[in-house]
N, C-alpha and C positions, 0 to 999 in steps of 0.2 A: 574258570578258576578252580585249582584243587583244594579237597581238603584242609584245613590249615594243623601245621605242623609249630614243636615250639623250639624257637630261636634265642641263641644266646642273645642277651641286650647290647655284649657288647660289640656285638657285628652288626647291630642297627644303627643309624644314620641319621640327623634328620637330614629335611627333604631342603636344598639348600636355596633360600629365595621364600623361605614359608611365610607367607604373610598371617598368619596367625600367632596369638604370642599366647606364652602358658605361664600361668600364675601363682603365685603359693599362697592363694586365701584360704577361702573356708570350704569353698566347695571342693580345690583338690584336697585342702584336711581331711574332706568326708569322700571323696572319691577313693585317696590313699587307705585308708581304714578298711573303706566297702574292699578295697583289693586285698587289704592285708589277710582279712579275714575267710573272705570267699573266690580270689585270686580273679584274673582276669576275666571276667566272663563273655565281654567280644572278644574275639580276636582281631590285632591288627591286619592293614593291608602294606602291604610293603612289597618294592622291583629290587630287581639282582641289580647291587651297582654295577656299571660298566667298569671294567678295567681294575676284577677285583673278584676273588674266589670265595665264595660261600658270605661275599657281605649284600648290604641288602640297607635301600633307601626308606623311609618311611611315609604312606603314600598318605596312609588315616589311623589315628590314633595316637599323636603324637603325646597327647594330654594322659592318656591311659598309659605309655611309655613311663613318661612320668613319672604319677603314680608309682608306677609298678620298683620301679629305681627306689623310689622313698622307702616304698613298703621293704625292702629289702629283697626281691626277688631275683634271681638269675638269670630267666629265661620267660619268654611269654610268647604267647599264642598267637601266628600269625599266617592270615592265606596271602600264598606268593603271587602278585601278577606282574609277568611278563611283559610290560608295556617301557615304549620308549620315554625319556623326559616329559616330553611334549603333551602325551597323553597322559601320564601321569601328575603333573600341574593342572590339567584342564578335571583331574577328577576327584583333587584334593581342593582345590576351589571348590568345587558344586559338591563335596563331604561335607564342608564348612559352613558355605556362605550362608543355611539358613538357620544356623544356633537362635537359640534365641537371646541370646547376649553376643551381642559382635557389635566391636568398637569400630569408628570411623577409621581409624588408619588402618586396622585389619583390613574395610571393606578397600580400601585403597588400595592397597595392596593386592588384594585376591585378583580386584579386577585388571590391575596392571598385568599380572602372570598369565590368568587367562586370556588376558588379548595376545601379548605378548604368544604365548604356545599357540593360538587361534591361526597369528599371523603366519607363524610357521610349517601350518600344516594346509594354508589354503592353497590353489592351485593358481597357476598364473594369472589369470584373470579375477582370483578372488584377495590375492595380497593386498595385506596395508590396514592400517589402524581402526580406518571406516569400517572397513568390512567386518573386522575383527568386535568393533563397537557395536555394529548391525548384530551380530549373533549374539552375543550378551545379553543386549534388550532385548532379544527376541525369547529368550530362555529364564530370564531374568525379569521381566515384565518391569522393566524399570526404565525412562526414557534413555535414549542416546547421550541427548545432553547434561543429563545427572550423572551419566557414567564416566564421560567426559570430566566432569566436575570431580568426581572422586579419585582419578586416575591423577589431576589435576596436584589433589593432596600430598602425594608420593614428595614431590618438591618440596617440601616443607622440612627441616630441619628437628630434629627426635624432639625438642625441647618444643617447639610448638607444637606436635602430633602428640605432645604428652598432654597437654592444656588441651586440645581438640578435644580427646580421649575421656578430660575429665569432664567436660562439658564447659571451662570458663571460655572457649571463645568456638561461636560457632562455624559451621562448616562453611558458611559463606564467606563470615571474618577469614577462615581461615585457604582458601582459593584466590582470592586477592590475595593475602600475601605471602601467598605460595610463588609468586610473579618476582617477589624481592629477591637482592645476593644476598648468597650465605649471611654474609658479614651484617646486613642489616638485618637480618630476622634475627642473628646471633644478640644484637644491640637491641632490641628490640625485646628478645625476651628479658635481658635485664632489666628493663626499664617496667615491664610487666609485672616480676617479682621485688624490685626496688619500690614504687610506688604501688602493688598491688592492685593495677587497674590494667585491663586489656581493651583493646582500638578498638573501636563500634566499626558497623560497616563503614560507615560514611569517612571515617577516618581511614581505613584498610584501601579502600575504593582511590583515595586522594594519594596515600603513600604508593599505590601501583600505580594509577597513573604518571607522577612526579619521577619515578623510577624510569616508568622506560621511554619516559621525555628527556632524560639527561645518560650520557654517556656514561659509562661504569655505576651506574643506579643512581639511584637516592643520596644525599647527605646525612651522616649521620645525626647532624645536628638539624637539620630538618626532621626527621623522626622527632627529636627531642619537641619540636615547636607542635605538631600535630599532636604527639600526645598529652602534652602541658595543656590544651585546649578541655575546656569545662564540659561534658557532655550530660546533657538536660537527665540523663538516668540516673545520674551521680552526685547530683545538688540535696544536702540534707542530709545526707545519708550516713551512715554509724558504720564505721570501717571496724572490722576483726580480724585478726590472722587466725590465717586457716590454721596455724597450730594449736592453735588455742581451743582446739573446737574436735579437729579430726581424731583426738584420740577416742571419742566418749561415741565415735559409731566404727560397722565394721569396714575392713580395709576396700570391699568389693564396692560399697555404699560411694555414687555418683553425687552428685554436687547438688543435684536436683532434689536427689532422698536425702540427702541431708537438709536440704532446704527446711522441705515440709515436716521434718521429723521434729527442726527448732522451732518452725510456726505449733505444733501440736504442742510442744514442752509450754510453749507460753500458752498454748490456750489453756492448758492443766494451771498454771499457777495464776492465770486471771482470776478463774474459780474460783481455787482455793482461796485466793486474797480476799474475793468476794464473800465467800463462808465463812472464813474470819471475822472478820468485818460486824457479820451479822449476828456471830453470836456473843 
């Protein structure tokens, strides 16, 4: 790899299939800034598009791109490699895959692409998903079968991989009925955000099975009877809309920090009520 030289942004690209997504919280607030002020200081890695003079794919660094765009900048710093598609998928995955914030449908994603390019660079005897899954775990220390499971997610319609994302329904909920059509996960998530409850396993488990026991899926009015069903987690319980709530933490803040952020708000005003109380 040479030197890295600086390119206008608007001959850059992104990388097309990027299972990664770029955000406008707080941190690229503070990313943008850090650039404004002191300009790029990696440089990206970016290949010559095929079929195209002086432009140029985005290989790592797409979030710094960013940035850099907000900041108002023209050009930025990047070293050129000459790598095919193939290889350049397999090396913007393994840039990524180990942030320390990466969402579930990201990871779905990453691993789809790198199997995907994996497959296409084995030799005849090493073609095909398996093998492809073999090398993953192998590099990735993650079993087969979870990768399997992730790759699994890709199925899932943006509107459930959003909910995945935020943590209301988990990754297992969300594998079962990654198995559903379109049309019923589409139905599905209405019913989610109509009544504000999402399927436990046990439910996801029974709507995938019932699906590919009957030709063209599931009934939608069957969904309707599964999820109308009372589930032992949800007896008693004090319903809020998340509107109601999501303003008062920040946009990056997961379901789970928010959880514990309203258990700690009440622990503060037990006290206090307590200390009242007493004097």
């Amino acid at each position: 790899m040479k030197d890295y030289i600086n390119i206008e942004i608007s001959r850059l690209h992104a990388f097309e299939g990027h299972p990664y997504k770029v955000l406008d919280n707080e941190e690229m607030d503070a990313l943008t800034e850090s650039i404004w002020e002191h300009g790029v200081m990696s440089p990206l890695i970016v290949r010559p598009l095929e079929g195209t003079t002086d432009e140029y794919e985005v290989i790592s660094g797409r979030r710094r791109l960013h940035a850099a765009q907000k900041a108002g900048m023209d050009t930025v710093p990047a070293f050129i490699h000459a790598v095919d598609r193939d290889a350049a998928a397999i090396e913007l995955v393994d840039s990524n895959l180990h942030r320390e914030h990466i969402l579930p449908s990201e990871k779905a994603f990453a691993y789809k692409l790198k199997m995907e390019a994996l497959g296409h660079q084995g030799t005849s005897r090493q073609v095909g998903e398996k093998w492809s899954v073999t090398q993953i775990s192998e590099t990735e220390g993650e079993s087969e079968r979870q990768i399997h499971r992730y790759i699994r997610l890709t199925h899932l319609i943006p509107a459930l991989l959003d909910l995945l994302d935020e943590q209301r329904i988990a990754i297992s909920v969300g594998v079962e009925l990654s198995f559903l059509p379109a049309n019923a996960q589409e139905h599905l998530v209405e019913l989610i955000e109509r009544d504000e409850a999402t399927p436990s396993y046990s439910q996801a488990v029974r709507m995938h099975k019932e699906s590919a026991e009957l030709f063209g899926g599931i009934d939608l009015d069957r969904i309707d009877e599964v999820m109308a069903e009372e589930k032992p987690n949800q007896r008693e319980q004090i319903r809020l809309r998340r509107d109601d709530f999501r303003k008062y933490f920040p946009a990056s803040y997961t379901d789970e920090q928010i959880r514990k952020d309203i258990i700690k708000g009440l622990d503060l005003l037990k006290r206090q009520r307590s200390r009242d109380e007493r004097s």
